[in-house]
C-alpha positions, 0 to 999 in steps of 0.5 A: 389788083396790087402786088400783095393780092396777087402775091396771095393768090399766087400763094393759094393757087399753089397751095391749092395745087398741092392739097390737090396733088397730095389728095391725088396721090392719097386716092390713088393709093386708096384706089390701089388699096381697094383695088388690092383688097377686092382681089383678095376678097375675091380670092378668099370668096373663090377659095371659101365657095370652092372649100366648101363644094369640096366639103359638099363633095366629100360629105356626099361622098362619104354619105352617098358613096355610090351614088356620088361615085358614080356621077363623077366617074360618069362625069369623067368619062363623059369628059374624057371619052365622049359621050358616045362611048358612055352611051354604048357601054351603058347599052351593053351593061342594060343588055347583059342585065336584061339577059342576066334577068331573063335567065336567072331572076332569082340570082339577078335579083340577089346580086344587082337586081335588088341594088338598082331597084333600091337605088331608085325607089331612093331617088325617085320616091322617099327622098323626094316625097317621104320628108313630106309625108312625114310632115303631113302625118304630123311626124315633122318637128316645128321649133321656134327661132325668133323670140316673141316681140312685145312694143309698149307705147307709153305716150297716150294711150297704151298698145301692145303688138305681138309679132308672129315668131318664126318657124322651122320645120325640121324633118326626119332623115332619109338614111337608107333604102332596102328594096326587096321584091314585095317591101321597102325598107326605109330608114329614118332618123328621128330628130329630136323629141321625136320617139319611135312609138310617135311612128307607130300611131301613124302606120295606117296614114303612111301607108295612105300616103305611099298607096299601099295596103301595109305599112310597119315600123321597127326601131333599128336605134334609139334614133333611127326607125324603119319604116316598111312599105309592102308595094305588092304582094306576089303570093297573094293567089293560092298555089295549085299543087302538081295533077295526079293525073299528069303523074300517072304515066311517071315512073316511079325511079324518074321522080326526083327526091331530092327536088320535090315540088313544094308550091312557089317563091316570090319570084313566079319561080317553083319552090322545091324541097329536098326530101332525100339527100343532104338538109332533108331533115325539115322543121316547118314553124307555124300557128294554127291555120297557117298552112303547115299541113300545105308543106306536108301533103304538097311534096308528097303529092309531087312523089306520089309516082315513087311512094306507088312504086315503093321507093318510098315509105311513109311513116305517119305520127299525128297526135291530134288523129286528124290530118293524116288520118284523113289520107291514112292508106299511104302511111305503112305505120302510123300513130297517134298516142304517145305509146304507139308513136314510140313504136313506130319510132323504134322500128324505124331506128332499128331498120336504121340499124339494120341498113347501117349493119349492111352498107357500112363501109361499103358505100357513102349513102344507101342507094334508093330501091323497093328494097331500101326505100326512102323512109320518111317520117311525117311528125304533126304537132311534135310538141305535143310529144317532146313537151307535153307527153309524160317524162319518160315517153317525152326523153324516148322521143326525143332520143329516137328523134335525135338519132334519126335526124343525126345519122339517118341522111345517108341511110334514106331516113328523112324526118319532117316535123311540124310545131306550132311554137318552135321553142327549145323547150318544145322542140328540144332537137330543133337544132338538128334540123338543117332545113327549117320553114317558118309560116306565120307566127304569133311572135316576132321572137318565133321567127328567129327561133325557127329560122336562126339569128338574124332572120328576122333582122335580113326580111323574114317577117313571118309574123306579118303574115295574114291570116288569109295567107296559108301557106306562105311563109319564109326559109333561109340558109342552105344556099340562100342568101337572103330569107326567101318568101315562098307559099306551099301549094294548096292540096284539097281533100279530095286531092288526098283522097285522090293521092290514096288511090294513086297509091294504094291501085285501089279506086274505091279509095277515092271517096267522094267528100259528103255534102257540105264537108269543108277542106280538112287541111289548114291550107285549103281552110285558110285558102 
């Protein structure tokens, strides 16, 4: 090897050398440029997942506020105080309810009862299973994401393959869960294209698909639906009404008048109604046959010791001459005509007056004696004189009617009116009657007519009672919170003709009913 070569070599070995040292540092700049970049991929990945579980948080926060509140503060506890503690206060917390719920099952179920049940049925239940329903109801929303794809070969023989476009399901929304003791109220937005009469065809599969017997949908927005689950109904049995012989033995002064059973609520608890006192004034609303003649005759059996004694004195109007014709001797007046329902009328409003000569200024309320007895008026079918009668017979009424419910409270008059269609233009002193009832109705307009603003938005769906079902019905107001459901005791013939007896001292009174007779009263009809 000669110099020149060597020289060459040399020359190329270094430059070698330097290419690689240069490649070196150029990767080692690049190895801490990646390296460098990685880290802040890393961050921002980290601080992008973490945005966006905040985000999620948030979002259940403010969607699911009290379901996710809850869960964290548990969390919390849990991490803080141990879970021992946790489990201890959860204990005592289920033992004060469990209490609560043993004393007070109406007043449970108003305040916490119907929360938890509510919050249970969601989680367990609707959230879970309902968006599957839907679907299988044929209530989803199937759009396609993917255009159809059409390949054409031109070389040869031509081919045309379609490929299959992908699908999304979109499904309604669970937003909402109400639970009452007898229905659910689920609430459902609409995705769109979606209608609420679309929901109104598929009632009957959805109520197959939850296993119950009645299901009903309502619209509460253009884009959002209730839909209603009946999971049982607790006033399906009629109720007996009290035993006139477990009365007997009763004093007529230890019946309470302002607590006079009237059958039972939804609850197993018993329904009473005031028949003296404040909101004694009652209306009951209802079709034919369903069971308004139960709300009448079920509270009158549970005095019969005071109307026996003479502390109380019934008065009867029935226009139809049927219904308390049938247990006539307990009513000291009674009519039938327009004429004679005048009458009584203005006797009782001249014994108002009488009373109200006596105690005025003297006392607050007349007490309750044979002298002054508790004046209760039956008026059947109070339509049928308000609207129907003549004009000059219809504005007396009205007027009679109006002065007894305004200013007959404390004086011991008590006026209780039954209608079948609770209009303004039919009951013209609806309005003065604190105390109104509403049975099954024809429409849902009727329930708020009966019951006020707002009742058949708060659960009183009187309108969804069956017609085998006389007797139940709703009331709302005077302390009650939500619209209760209640069903008046079942009060057969032969209890009337019994309750003449008890009353009059006379058992010839009891008449055995003739063979083949049927149950005269719309309660014991439908029952």
């Amino acid at each position: 090897m000669d110099g020149h070569t060597l020289g060459v070599l040399l020359l190329g070995g270094a430059a070698l050398a330097v290419v690689i040292w240069v490649l070196h540092k150029i990767g080692r700049a690049l190895l801490s440029l990646a390296e460098a970049l990685a880290s802040v991929a890393v961050v921002f990945l980290a601080l992008w997942f973490l945005l966006k579980g905040v985000m999620w948080l948030v979002r259940q926060l403010v969607t699911h506020p009290r379901t996710t509140g809850t869960a964290v503060v548990l969390g919390a506890w849990c991490h803080w105080l141990g879970w021992p503690s946790l489990a201890a206060t959860a204990g005592s917390v289920a033992m004060v309810l469990a209490v609560w719920w043993r004393a007070d099952v109406v007043s449970f179920d108003r305040w916490a009862g119907h929360r938890l049940r509510s919050w249970w049925q969601r989680w367990t239940v609707y959230a879970p299973k309902l968006p599957g329903w839907l679907h299988a109801c044929g209530l989803s929303f199937t759009e396609d994401t993917a255009p159809l794809m059409v390949t054409v070969n031109l070389v040869g023989r031509r081919k045309v393959r379609r490929e299959r476009p992908a699908t999304a399901v979109r499904l309604p929304k669970v937003v909402g869960v109400r639970s009452g003791p007898s229905w659910d109220e689920v609430r459902v937005r609409l995705v769109p294209g979606q209608k609420p009469e679309d929901y109104d065809e598929a009632t009957r599969a959805l109520a197959s698909a939850r296993r119950v017997t009645r299901c009903q949908v309502r619209e509460i927005a253009p884009d959002v639906v209730s839909i209603d689950f009946q999971r049982r109904n607790l006033l399906a049995d009629p109720v007996a009404c009290l035993d006139l012989d477990d009365l007997a033995g009763v004093a007529g002064s230890a019946v309470d008048l302002r607590r006079a059973f009237a059958g039972r609520t939804e609850y197993g608890q018993a329904w009473h109604l005031p028949l003296a006192g404040a909101a004694s004034h009652t209306l009951t609303a209802g079709a034919t046959g369903a069971g308004k003649n139960s709300v009448m005759w079920c509270p009158l059996v549970s005095i019969a010791p005071a109307i026996r004694d003479g502390l109380v004195r019934l008065s009867g109007i029935d226009p139809k001459g049927m219904e308390m014709a049938y247990g006539r001797r307990i009513f000291t007046r009674y009519a039938v005509t327009g004429r004679d329902a005048l009458a009584v009328l203005d006797d009782l409003v001249d014994a108002m007056d009488k009373r109200k000569a006596k105690f005025a200024g003297r006392v607050r309320s007349v007490p309750i004696s044979p002298d002054h007895p508790l004046e209760i008026v039956e008026f059947d079918e109070i339509g049928a004189l308000t609207k129907y009668a003549d004009r000059k017979t219809r504005e007396a009424i009205t007027e009679r009617v109006a002065l007894l419910t305004t200013q007959g409270r404390a004086l011991g008059f008590t006026v209780r009116g039954y209608v079948q269609e609770p209009t303004k233009d039919t009951v013209p002193v609806r309005e003065l009657f604190p105390r109104r009832i509403c049975l099954r109705v024809t429409a849902k307009s009727h329930v708020g007519m009966a019951l006020g603003d707002g009742a058949y938005e708060r659960g009183a769906w009187a309108n969804r009672i069956g017609e085998s079902e006389a007797g139940v019905g709703y009331i709302w107001g005077e302390g009650v919170r939500e619209p209760l459901r209640v069903r008046a005791g079942w009060v057969p013939d032969d209890t009337i003709k019994a309750l003449e007896a008890f009353v009059t001292g006379d058992s010839s009174d009891a008449l055995a009913l003739p063979a083949g007779s049927a149950d005269s009263s719309e309660g014991g009809a439908a029952a």
